[in-house]
C-alpha positions as CSV (number, residue, x, y, z in Angstrom):
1,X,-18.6,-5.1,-15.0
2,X,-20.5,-7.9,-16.2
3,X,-24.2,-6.3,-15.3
4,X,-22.2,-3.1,-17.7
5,X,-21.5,-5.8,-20.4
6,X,-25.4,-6.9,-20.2
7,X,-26.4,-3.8,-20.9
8,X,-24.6,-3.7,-24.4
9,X,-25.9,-7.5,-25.3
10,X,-29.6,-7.8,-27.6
11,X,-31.6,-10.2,-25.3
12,X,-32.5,-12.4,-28.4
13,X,-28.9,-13.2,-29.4
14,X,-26.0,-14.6,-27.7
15,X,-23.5,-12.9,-30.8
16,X,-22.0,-9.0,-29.9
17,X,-22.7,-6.4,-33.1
18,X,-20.0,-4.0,-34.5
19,X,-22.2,-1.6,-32.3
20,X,-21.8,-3.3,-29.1
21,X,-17.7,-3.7,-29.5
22,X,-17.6,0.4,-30.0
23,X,-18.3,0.9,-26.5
24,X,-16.6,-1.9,-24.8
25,X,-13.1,-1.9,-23.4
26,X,-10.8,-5.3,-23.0
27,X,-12.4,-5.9,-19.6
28,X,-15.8,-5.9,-20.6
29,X,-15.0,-8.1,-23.8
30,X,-13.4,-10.3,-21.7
31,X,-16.8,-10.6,-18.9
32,X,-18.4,-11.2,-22.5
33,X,-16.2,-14.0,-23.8
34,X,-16.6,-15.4,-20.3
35,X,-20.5,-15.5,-20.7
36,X,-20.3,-17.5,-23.6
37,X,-20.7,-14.7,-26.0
38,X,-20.1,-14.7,-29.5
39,X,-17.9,-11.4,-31.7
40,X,-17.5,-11.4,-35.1
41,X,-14.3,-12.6,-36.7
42,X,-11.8,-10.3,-37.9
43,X,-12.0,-12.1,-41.4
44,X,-15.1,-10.9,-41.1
45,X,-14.9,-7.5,-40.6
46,X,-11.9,-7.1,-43.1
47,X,-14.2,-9.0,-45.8
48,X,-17.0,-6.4,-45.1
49,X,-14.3,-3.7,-45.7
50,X,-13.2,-4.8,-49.1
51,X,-17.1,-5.1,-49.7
52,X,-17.7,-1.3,-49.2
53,X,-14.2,-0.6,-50.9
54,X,-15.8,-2.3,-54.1
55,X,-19.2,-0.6,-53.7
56,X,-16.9,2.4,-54.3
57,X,-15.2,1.4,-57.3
58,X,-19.1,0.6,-58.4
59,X,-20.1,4.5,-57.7
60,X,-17.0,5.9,-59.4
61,X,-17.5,3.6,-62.6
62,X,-21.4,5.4,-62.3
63,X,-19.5,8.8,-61.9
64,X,-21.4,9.1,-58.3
65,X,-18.4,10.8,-56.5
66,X,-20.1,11.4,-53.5
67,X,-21.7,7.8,-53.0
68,X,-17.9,6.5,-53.8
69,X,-16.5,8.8,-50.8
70,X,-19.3,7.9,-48.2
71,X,-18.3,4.1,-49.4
72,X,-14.7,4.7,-48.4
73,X,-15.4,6.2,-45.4
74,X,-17.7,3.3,-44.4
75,X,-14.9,1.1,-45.7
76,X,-12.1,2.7,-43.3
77,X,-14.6,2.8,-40.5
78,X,-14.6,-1.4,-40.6
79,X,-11.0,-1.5,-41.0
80,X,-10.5,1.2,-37.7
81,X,-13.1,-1.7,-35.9
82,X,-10.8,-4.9,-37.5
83,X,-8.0,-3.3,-35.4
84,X,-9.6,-2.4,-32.5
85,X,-11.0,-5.7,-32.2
86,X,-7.6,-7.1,-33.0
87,X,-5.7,-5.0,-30.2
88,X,-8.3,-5.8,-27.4
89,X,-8.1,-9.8,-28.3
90,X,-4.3,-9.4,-27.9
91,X,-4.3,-7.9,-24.2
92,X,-6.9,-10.6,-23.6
93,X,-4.1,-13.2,-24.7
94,X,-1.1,-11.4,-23.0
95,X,-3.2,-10.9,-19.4
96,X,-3.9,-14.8,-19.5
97,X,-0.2,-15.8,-20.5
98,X,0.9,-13.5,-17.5
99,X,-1.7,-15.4,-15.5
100,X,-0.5,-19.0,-16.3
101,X,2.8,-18.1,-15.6
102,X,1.7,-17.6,-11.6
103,X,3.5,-15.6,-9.2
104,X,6.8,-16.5,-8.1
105,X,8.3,-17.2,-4.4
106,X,11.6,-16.4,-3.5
107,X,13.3,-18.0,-0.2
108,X,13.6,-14.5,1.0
109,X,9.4,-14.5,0.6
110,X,9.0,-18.1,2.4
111,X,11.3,-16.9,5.3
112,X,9.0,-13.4,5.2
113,X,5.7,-15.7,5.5
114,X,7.1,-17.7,8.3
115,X,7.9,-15.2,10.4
116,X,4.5,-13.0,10.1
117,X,2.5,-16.4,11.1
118,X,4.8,-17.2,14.1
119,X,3.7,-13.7,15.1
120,X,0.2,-14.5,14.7
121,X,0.3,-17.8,16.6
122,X,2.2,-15.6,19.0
123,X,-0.5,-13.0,19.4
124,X,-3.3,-15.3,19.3
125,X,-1.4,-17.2,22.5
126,X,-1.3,-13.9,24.2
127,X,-4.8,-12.5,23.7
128,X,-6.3,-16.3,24.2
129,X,-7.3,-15.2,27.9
130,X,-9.6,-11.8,26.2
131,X,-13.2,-12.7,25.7
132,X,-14.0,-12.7,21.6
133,X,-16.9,-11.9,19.8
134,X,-18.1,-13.5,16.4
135,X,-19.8,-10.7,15.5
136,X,-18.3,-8.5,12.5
137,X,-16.3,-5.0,12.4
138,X,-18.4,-2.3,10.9
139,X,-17.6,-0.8,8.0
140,X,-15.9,2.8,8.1
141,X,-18.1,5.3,7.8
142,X,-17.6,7.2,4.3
143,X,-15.5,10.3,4.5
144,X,-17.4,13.7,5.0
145,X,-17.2,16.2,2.0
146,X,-15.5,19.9,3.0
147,X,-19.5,21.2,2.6
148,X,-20.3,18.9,5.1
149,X,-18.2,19.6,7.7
150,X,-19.0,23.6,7.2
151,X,-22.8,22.9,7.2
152,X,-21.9,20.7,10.7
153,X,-19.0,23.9,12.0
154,X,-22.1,26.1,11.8
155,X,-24.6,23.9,13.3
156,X,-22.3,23.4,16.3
157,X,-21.7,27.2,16.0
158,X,-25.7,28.2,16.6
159,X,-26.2,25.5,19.3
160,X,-23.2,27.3,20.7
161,X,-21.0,24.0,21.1
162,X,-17.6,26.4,21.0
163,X,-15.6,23.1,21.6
164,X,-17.0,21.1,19.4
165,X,-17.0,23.2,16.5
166,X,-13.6,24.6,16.9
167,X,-12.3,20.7,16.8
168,X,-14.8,20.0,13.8
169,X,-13.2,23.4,12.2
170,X,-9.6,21.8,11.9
171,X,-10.8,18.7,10.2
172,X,-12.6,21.4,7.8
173,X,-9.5,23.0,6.9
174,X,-7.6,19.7,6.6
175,X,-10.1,18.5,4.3
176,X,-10.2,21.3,2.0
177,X,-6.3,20.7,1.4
178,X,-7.1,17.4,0.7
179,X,-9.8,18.2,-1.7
180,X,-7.8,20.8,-3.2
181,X,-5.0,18.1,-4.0
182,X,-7.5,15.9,-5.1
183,X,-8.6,18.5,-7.5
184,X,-5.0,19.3,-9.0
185,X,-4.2,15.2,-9.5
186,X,-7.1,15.0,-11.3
187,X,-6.3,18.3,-13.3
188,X,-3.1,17.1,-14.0
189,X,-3.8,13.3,-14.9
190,X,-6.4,15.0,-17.7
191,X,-3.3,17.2,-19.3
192,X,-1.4,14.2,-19.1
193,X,-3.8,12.2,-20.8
194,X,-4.3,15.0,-23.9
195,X,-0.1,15.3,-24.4
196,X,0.3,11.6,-24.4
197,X,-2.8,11.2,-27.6
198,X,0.1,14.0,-28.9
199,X,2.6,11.5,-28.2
200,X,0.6,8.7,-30.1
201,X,0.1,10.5,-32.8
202,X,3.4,11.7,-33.7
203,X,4.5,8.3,-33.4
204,X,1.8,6.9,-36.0
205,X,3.5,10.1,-38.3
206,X,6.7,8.9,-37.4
207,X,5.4,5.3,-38.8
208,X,4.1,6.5,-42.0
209,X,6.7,8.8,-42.9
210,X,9.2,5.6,-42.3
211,X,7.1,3.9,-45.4
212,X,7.4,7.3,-47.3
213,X,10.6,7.6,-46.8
214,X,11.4,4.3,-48.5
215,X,8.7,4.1,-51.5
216,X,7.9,8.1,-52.1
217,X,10.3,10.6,-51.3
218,X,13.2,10.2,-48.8
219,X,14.1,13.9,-48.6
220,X,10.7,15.1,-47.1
221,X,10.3,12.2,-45.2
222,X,13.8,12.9,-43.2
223,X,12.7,16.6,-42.6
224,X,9.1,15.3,-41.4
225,X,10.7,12.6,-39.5
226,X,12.7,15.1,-37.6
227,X,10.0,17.7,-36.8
228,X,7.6,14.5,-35.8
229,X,10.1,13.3,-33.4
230,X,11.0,16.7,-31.7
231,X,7.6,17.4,-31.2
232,X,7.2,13.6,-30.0
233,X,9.9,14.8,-27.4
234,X,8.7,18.1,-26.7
235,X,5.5,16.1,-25.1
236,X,7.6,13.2,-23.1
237,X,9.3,16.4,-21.8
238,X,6.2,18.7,-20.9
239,X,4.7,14.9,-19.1
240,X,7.7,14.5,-16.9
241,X,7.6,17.9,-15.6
242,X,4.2,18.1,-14.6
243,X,4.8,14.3,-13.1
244,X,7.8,16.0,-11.1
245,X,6.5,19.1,-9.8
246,X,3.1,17.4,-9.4
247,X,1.4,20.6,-10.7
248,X,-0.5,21.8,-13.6
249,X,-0.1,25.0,-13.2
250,X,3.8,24.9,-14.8
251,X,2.7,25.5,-18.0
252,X,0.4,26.9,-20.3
253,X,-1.5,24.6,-23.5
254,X,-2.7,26.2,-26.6
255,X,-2.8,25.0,-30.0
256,X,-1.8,26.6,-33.7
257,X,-1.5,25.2,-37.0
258,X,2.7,24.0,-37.4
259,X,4.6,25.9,-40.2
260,X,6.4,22.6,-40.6
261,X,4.6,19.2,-39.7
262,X,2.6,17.6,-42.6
263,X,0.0,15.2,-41.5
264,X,0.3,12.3,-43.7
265,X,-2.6,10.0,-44.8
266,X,-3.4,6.8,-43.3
267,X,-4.0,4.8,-45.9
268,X,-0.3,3.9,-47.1
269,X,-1.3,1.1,-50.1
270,X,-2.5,4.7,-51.2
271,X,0.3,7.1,-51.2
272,X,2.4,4.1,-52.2
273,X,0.3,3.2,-55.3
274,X,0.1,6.7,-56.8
275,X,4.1,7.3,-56.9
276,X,4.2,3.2,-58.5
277,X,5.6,3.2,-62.0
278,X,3.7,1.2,-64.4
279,X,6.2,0.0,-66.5
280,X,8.7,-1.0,-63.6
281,X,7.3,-5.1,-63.6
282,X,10.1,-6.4,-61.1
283,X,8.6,-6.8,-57.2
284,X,10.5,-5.0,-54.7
285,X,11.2,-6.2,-51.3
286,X,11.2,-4.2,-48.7
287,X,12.5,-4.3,-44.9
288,X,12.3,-1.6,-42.8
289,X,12.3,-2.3,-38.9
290,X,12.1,-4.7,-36.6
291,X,10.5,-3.5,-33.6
292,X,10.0,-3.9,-30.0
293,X,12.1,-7.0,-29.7
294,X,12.3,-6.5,-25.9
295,X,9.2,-8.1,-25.7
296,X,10.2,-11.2,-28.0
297,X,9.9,-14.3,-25.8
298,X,12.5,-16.7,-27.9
299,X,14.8,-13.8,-27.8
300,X,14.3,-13.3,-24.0
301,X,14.8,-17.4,-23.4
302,X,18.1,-17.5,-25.4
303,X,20.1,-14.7,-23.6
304,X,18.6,-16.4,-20.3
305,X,20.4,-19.4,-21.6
306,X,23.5,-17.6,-22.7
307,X,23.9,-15.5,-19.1
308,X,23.5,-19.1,-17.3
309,X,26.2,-20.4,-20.1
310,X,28.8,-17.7,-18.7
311,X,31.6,-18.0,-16.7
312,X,30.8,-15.2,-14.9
313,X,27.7,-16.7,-13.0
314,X,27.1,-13.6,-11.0
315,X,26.1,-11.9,-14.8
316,X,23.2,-11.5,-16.7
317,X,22.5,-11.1,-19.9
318,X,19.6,-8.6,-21.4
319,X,20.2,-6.6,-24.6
320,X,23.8,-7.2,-25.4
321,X,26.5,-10.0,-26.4
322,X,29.6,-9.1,-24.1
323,X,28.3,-5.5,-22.9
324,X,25.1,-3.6,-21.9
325,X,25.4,-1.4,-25.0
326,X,25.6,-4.1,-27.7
327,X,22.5,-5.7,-29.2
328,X,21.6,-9.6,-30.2
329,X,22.6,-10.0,-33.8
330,X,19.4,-10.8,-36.0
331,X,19.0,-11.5,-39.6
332,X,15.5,-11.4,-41.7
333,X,15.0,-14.2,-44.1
334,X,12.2,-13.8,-46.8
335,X,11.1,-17.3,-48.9
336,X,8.7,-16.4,-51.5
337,X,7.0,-19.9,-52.8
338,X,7.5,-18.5,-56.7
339,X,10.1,-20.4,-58.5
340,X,13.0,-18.1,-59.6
341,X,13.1,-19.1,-63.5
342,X,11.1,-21.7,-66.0
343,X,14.0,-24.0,-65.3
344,X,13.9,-24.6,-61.8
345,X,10.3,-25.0,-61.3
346,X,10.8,-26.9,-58.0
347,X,12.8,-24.2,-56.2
348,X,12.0,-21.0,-54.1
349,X,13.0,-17.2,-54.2
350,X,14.9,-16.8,-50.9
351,X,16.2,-13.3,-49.8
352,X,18.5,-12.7,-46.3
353,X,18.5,-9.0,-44.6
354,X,21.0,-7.7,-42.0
355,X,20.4,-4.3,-40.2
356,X,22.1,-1.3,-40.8
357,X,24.8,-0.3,-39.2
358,X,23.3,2.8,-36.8
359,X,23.9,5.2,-33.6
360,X,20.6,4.1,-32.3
361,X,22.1,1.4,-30.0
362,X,22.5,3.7,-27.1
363,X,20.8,6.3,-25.7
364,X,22.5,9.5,-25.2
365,X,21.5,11.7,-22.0
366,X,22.0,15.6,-23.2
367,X,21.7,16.5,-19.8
368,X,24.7,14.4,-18.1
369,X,26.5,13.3,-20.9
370,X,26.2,9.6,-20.5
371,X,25.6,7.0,-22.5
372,X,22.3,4.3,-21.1
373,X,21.6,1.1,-22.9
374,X,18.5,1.8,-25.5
375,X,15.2,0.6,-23.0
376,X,13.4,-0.4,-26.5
377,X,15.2,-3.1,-28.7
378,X,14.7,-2.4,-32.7
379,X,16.6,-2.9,-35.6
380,X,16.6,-0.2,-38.9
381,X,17.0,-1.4,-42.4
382,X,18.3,1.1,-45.0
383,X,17.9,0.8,-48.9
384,X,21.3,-1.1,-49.0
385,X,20.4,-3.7,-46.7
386,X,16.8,-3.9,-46.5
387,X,16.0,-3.9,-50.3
388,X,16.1,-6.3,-53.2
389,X,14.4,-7.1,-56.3
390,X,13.2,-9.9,-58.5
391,X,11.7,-10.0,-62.0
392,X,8.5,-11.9,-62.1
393,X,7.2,-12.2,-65.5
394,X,3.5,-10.5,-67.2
395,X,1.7,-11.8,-70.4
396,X,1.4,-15.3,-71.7
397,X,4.5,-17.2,-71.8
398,X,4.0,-20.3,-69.9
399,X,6.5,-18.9,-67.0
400,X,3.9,-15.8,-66.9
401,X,1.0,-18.0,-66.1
402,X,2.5,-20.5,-64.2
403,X,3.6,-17.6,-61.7
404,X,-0.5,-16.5,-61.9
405,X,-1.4,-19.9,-60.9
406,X,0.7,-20.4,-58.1
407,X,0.0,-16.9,-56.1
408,X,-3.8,-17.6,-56.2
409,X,-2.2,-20.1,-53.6
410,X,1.1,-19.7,-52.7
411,X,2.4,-17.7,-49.6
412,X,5.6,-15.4,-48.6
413,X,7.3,-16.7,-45.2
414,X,9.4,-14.2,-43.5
415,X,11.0,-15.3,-40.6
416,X,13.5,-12.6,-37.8
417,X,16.4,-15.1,-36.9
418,X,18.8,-14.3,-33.9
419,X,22.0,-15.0,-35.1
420,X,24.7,-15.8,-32.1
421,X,27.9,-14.5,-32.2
422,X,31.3,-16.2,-34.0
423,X,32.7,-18.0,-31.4
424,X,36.3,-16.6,-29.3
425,X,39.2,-18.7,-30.3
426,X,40.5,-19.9,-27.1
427,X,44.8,-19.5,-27.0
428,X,47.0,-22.3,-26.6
429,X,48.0,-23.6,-23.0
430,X,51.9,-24.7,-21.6
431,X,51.0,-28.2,-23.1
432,X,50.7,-26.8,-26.8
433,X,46.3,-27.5,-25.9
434,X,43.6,-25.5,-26.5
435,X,40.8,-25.4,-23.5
436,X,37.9,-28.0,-24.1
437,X,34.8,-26.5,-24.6
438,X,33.3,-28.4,-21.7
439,X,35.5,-27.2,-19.6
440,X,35.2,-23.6,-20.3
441,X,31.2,-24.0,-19.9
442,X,31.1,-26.6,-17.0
443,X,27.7,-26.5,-15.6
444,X,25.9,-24.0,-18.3
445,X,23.5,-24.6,-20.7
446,X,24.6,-27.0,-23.8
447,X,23.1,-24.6,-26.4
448,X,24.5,-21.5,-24.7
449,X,27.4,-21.6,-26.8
450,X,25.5,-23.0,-29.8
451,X,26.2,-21.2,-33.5
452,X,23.1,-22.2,-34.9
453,X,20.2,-19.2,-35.5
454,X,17.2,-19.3,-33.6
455,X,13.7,-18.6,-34.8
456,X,12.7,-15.5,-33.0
457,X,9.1,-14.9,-35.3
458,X,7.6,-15.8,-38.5
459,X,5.1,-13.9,-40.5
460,X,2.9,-15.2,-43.6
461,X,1.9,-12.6,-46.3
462,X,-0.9,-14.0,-49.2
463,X,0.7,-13.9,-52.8
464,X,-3.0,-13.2,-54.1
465,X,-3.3,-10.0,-52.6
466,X,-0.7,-8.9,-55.6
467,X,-2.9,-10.1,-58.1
468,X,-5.1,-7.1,-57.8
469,X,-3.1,-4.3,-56.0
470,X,0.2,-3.0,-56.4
471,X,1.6,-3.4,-52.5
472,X,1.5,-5.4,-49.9
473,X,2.6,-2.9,-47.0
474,X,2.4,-2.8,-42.9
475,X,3.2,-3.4,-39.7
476,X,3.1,-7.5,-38.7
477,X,3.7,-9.2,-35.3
478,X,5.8,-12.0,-35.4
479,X,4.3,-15.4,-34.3
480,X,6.0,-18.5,-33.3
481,X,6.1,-21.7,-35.2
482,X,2.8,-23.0,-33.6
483,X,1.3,-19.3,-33.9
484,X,1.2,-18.0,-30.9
485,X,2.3,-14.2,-30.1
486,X,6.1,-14.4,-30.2
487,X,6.5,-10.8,-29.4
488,X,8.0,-8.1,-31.5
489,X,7.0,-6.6,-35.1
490,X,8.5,-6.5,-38.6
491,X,7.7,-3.3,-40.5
492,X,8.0,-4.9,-44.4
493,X,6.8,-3.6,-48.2
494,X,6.5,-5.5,-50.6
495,X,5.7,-3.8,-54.4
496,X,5.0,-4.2,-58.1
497,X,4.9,-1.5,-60.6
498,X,1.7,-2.4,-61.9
499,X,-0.6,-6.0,-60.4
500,X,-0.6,-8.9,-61.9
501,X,-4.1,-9.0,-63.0
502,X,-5.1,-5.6,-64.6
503,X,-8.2,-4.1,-66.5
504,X,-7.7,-4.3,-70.0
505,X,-9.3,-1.2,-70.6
506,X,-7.7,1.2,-68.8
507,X,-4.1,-0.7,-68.0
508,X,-4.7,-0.5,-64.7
509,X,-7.1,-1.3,-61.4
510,X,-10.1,-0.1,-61.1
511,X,-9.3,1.1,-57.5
512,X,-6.0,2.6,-58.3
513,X,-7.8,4.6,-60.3
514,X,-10.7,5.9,-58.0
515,X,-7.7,6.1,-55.0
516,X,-5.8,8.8,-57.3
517,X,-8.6,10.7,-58.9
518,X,-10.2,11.4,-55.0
519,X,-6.5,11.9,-53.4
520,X,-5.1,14.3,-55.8
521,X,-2.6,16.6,-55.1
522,X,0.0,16.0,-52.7
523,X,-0.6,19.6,-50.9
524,X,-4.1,18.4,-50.5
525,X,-2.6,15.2,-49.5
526,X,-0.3,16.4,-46.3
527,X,-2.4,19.4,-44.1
528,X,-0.3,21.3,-42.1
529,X,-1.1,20.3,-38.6
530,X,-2.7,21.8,-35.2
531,X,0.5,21.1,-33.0
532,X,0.1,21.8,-29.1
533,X,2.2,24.7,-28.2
534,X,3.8,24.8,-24.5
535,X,4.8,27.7,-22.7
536,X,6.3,27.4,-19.1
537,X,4.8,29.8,-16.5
């Protein structure tokens, strides 16, 4: 891998290009890193992307339509490498955190070891009295190819070595089977591979839509949600059969364009801006998920805590509370560093979300009728709990700039709290006592039974990047308090009728404008899409 690596590196730098990062994988960046190699920062790469984003405003201003589209292309094509980059540095991070934490060695392994090397001192004892040789086993000769054992069945054939050949004729026919497998694993991990880019795909849909749903139109999204995830379904189905019947020949692949799913564009700030009213001045904030919270290492230590905290020492804890269908209670809290009136300049606009209510806690199998704890752990936000609003001020009142001011520097701290639940009133004993709470947890954890929320991530968004767009829109991982991955995501919006700093000429940005003269149309907008179509043979 490394001698691969050198062949991507310019002998008279020791820095990796945007080119050389398009044909590496996290391995190879890794060798790189590891040879003292420098990549480009992400900043970087996302500051190059605004660059080409503004050459584009520069071309429409000109009227030069064409030199503004190549611009955004080349804009989006730094912001595709920003994110590669991005993903590849985080499985760099997560291999090494699984490295540090080392293997671990149950009693049951020790016991294993000790017993396979008092066999080994046993069988050296035993074969002590055998003459030894230092000199090293050869390696196994590499395995002969079907043509090669045909091309050595006929040789033996001519030289008329019946014997031979009749025993070199089995392993011929043995081999071909094996081939033949060989063959249809291959052919099958290909078609696997194809569906599951399916499966990616409607799940980025699935993703989008979700932020349609919320700042566009919720009626189309619901019916493009649905189609999205059926066909998401239809794929996870098609994969397990062929990983079942271990063939590829159970079904037959074609594609045609869907009368039903819409392809939705990538660019969200886009599709958000263009249905943004202009007069509508308040900022709207937005919660919509929070995702893959299995993998949330604060949230993973406290039900450790809590399952060692139980009576019951035999349980363990994993998604739920008191059962293995219930999920950990979290709360988001949003602190935006803006003070809420003239008055109290010294104080902060603070917002708390709870997630909706929703059947998505368990899983339902159609097939038996049973009910499975969910395998992912997320939490939905509806437009009753995961939106609110606040009136921040435009012109020249002294509030108005004083608000400017402050998010040129100012952040937005949103923080996913687990909130444990109320504790059980214990009933009163013969003696007219209630239980101490030391007794009921001798020997667990003190903060097992604690009431106090726990940090589970934080994000920081930049007040600025209002100033000049409507939205500030994505998905974010959450990070601990010192930074470092925490696990999990928060899917958030946050959105203004019109920005905070504006052209005086037209009443709006320069780039909202270009964005919905080029994306017109929301037919245009939403292609029907080339959906794989499955039929069972």
């Amino acid at each position: 891998d490394s001698e691969e690596v050198g062949n991507f590196l310019n002998p008279d730098t020791t820095t990796l290009n945007l080119e050389d990062l398009d044909g590496m994988d996290p391995s190879m960046l890794q060798d790189a890193l590891d040879m003292g190699m420098e990549i480009p920062s992400i900043e970087d790469i996302m500051t190059k992307s605004k660059e080409k984003k503004m050459v584009a405003l520069e071309c429409k201003q000109r009227q030069d339509i064409e030199g503004a589209k190549a611009a955004l292309i080349e804009s989006k094509k730094f912001q595709l490498q920003a994110d590669k980059l991005q993903g590849m540095l985080n499985i760099i991070n997560q291999k090494e955190d699984e490295d540090n934490d080392g293997p671990s060695i149950n009693v049951e392994d020790l016991e294993a070891l000790l017993d396979n090397a008092r066999d080994t001192i046993g069988n050296k004892a035993a074969s002590s009295s055998k003459p030894t040789s230092n000199r090293a086993l050869p390696p196994a000769p590499p395995k002969k190819t079907g043509a090669d054992l045909k091309e050595e069945v006929l040789k033996l054939k001519a030289a008329m070595k019946m014997k031979e050949a009749t025993e070199v004729f089995k392993v011929y026919k043995q081999r071909l089977i094996e081939e033949s497998q060989e063959k249809e694993i291959a052919k099958c991990q290909e078609i696997i591979h194809h569906i599951q880019a399916e499966i990616g795909i409607a799940v980025e849909e699935q993703r989008l839509y979700d932020f349609y749903s919320r700042f566009v139109n919720a009626e189309m999204a619901k019916i493009q949600l649905e189609y999205w995830f059926k066909y998401q379904q239809q794929c996870e189905h098609i994969i397990r059969l062929i990983q079942t019947k271990k063939s590829s020949n159970i079904v037959t692949i074609s594609r045609k364009t869907s009368t039903q799913m819409r392809v939705l564009e990538d660019d969200i700030v886009q599709f958000i801006n263009k249905q943004s009213t202009l007069t509508d001045t308040r900022l709207q904030v937005s919660i919509l998920q929070v995702c893959n919270m299995e993998e949330n290492k604060p949230l993973q230590r406290v039900l450790h805590k809590k399952g060692k905290g139980s009576k019951n020492k035999g349980t363990t804890t994993t998604l739920g509370d008191d059962t293995a269908l219930s999920k950990p209670s979290i709360r988001v809290h949003v602190n935006i560093h803006l003070p809420p009136n003239e008055t109290e300049t010294d104080k902060s606009i603070d917002f708390t979300f709870e997630p909706s209510l929703s059947s998505d806690d368990v899983h339902v199998d159609d097939d038996k009728g049973t009910t499975t704890p969910i395998q992912k752990l997320q939490y939905k936000f509806d437009t009753t709990t995961g939106d609110d609003y606040v009136d921040l001020p435009r012109g020249d009142s002294k509030y108005a700039k004083s608000i400017i001011r402050r998010m040129e520097r100012k952040r937005i701290q949103v923080s996913v709290l687990y909130v444990p639940p109320a504790p059980v009133k214990k009933s009163k004993g013969w003696f007219g006592r209630r239980s101490s709470a030391s007794s009921n947890n001798s020997g667990g954890d003190d903060n097992a039974d604690s009431t106090e929320p726990v940090l589970l991530g934080k994000v920081y968004l930049e007040l600025k990047d209002l100033l000049a767009q409507n939205c500030i829109v994505g998905d974010y991982p959450l990070a601990s308090g010192s930074g470092r991955p925490a696990g999990g995501t928060i899917r958030l919006g946050l959105r203004t009728g019109v920005p905070f700093v504006v052209e005086e000429s037209t009443g709006m940005t320069s780039e909202e404008a270009l964005m919905m003269d080029l994306a017109s149309g929301a037919t245009e907008a939403m292609p029907l899409y080339d959906a794989m179509s499955f039929t069972l043979t």
